[in-house]
N, C-alpha and C positions, 0 to 999 in steps of 0.2 A: 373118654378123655380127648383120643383124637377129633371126636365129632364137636365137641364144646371149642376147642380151640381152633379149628376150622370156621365157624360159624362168628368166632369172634371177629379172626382176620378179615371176612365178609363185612361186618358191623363197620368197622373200619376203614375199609377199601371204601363203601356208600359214603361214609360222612367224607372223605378227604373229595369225593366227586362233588359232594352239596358245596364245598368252600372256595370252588374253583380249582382243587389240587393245588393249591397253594399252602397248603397246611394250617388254614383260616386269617388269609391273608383279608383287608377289607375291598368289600365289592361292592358296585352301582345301584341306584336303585331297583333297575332294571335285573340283576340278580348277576347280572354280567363282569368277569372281574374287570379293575381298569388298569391301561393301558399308560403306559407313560411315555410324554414326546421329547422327543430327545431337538432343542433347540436347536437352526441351524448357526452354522459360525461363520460369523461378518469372513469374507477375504478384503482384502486391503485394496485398493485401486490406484492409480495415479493419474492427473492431470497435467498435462504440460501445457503451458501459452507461453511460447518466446523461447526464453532458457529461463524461465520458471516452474518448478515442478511441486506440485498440491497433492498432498497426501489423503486419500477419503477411505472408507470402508462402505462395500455390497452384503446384503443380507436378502431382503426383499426389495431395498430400494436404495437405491448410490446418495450417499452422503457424506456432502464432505463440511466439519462445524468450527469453522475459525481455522482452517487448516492456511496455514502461514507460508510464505516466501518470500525473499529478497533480491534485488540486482543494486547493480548500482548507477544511479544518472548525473548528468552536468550539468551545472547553473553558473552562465556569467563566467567561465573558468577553475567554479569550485567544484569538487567530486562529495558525491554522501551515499547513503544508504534509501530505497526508498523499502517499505514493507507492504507487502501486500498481504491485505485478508480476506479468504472465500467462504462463501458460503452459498451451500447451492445443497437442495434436496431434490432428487428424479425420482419419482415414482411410476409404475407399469404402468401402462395404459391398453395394451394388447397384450394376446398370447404369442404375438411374434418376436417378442424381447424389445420392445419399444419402451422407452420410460424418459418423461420429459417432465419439466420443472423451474424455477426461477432461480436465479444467480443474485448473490452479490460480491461487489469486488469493493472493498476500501485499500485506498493506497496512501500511506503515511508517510512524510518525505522529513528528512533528518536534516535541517538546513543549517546545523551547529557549525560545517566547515565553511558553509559560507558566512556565517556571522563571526568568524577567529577572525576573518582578514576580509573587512570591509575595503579597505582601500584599495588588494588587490582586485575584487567584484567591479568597484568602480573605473577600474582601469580598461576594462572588459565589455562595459556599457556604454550604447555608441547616445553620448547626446550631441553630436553634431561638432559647433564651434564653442560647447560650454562640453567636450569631454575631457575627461583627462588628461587625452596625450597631445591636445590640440592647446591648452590649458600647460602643460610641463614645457610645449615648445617657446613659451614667451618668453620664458623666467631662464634665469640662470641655474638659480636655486628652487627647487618646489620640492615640497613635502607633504603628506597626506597623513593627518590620523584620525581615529575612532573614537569616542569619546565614552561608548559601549556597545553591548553587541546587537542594540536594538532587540525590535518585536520582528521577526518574521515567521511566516507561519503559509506552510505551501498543502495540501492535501486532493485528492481526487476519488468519485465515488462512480462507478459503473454495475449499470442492472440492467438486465435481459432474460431472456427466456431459450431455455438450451435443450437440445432433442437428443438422445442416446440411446444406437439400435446395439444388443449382446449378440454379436452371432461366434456365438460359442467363447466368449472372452477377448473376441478380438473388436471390441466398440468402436462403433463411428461416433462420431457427436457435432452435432452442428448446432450453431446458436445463432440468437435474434440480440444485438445489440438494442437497449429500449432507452437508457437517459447516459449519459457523460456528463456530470455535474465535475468542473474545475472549483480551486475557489485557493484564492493568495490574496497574501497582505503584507504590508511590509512597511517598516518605518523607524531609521535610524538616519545618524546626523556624522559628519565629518569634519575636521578640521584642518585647511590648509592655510599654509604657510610657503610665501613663495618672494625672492628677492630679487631683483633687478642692480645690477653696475652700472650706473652711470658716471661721468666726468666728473658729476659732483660731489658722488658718492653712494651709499647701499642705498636703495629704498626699499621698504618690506610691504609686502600686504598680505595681510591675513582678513580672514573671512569663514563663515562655515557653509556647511552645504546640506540642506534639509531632505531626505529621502524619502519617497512615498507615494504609492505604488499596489498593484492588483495582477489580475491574470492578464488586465489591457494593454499594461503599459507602467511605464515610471517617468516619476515627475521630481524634479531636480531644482532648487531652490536655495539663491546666493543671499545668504542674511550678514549682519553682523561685517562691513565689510571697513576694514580700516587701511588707510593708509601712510605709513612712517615714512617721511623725507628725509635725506641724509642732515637736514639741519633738526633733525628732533621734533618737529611740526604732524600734527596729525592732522589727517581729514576724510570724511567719510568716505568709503570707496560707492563704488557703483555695485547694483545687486542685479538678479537676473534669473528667472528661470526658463528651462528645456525640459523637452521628455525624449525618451529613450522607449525601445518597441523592449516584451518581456521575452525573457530568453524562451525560448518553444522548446528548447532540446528536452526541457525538462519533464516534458508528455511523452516523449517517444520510447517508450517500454508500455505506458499505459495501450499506445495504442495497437499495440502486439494484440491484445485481448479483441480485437474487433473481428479477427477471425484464426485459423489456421488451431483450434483444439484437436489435441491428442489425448486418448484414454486411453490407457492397459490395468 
């Protein structure tokens, strides 16, 4: 009896060797059992340009996909929000931790605070002897309003090619700025209202002011221009336009991005 149940445990011990010792788990076709790969896990990265900081994740290759950030710039006297969005894939290129790749940057500019208070924008816009405060000095009385908040529309695109050595998590990164595409538009109308004392009495002139304008510049345009004499008499006034250079302050975060990247 001992020999039978000896002999069985034998039987037994074989078959669990033929299944891999796995207790007939499934095997390759090679007879070999398999193996399971246990995925590596992204760690997180960060980018900084300026005092903006870009969120990406490393695995095999640094990626960062619509990874978002904001500051905020001036236009003309007004303050807004602009948003920046990256995107940028490095892949290795060596066994020395080198991994390089194409960027891109959109930056979206929120130009709502400048369109609440046109008049004050225009206050702030140098057209020479047709600007505002050159314009308020003649009058007694001058008043400025908006009729609505117009079309304006400011945006910027930047793409390059960026180099990133891993020496052991502490990354360099250096980049190739490759196009800086601006691109503005703009076009809204005002209405002033401005009155003179004289001996013989108020006279009014009213007028509007046609706005319109790019990344070059702005063009300023007297229509519509009437003038009230103190006896009740109207006559057409005189019209006129200037241009005014475009406010530039409102690149300078963009151009943060042209160098000085940080990774950790």
């Amino acid at each position: 009896m001992k020999r039978i149940f000896a002999f069985a445990v034998l039987i037994m011990a074989f078959s669990l060797a033929a299944c891999g010792g796995n207790g007939g788990g499934a095997t390759s076709g090679g007879g070999e059992a398999e193996v399971a790969v246990t995925p590596e896990v992204a760690s997180t990265v960060y980018l900084t340009i300026g005092d903006l900081t870009f969120e990406g994740e490393f695995v095999d290759e640094v990626i960062f996909k619509d990874a978002g950030a904001s500051t905020l710039f001036s236009f003309f006297g007004a303050t807004g929000i602009e948003q920046w969005t990256l995107n940028m894939v490095l892949a290795k290129t060596d066994s020395k931790g080198v991994y390089e790749g194409e960027y891109t940057i959109d930056i979206a500019y929120d130009m709502s605070g400048f369109q609440q208070d046109l008049p004050a924008a225009y206050r702030n816009m140098d057209f020479g002897s047709q600007s505002a405060y050159t314009m308020e000095s003649a009058y007694d009385a001058f008043n400025i309003t908006q009729q609505d908040s117009g079309a304006v529309s400011v945006s910027r695109k930047l793409t390059g090619k960026a180099i990133a050595s891993d020496n052991g998590g502490a990354w360099y990164v250096d980049q190739i700025q490759e196009s800086d595409n601006k691109s503005a538009s703009m076009a809204f109308t005002l209405s002033v209202l401005g009155q003179i004392s004289t001996a013989q009495g108020m006279v009014t002139v009213s007028y509007d002011i046609v706005f319109s304008g790019n990344q070059e510049g702005i063009n300023s345009e007297s229509t519509n221009a009437i003038v009230t004499m103190p006896d009740g008499s109207v006559t057409q006034g005189e019209t006129g336009s200037a241009e005014a250079p475009f406010d530039a302050n409102i690149w300078l975060n963009g151009s943060l991005a042209e160098d000085g990247w940080e990774m950790e």
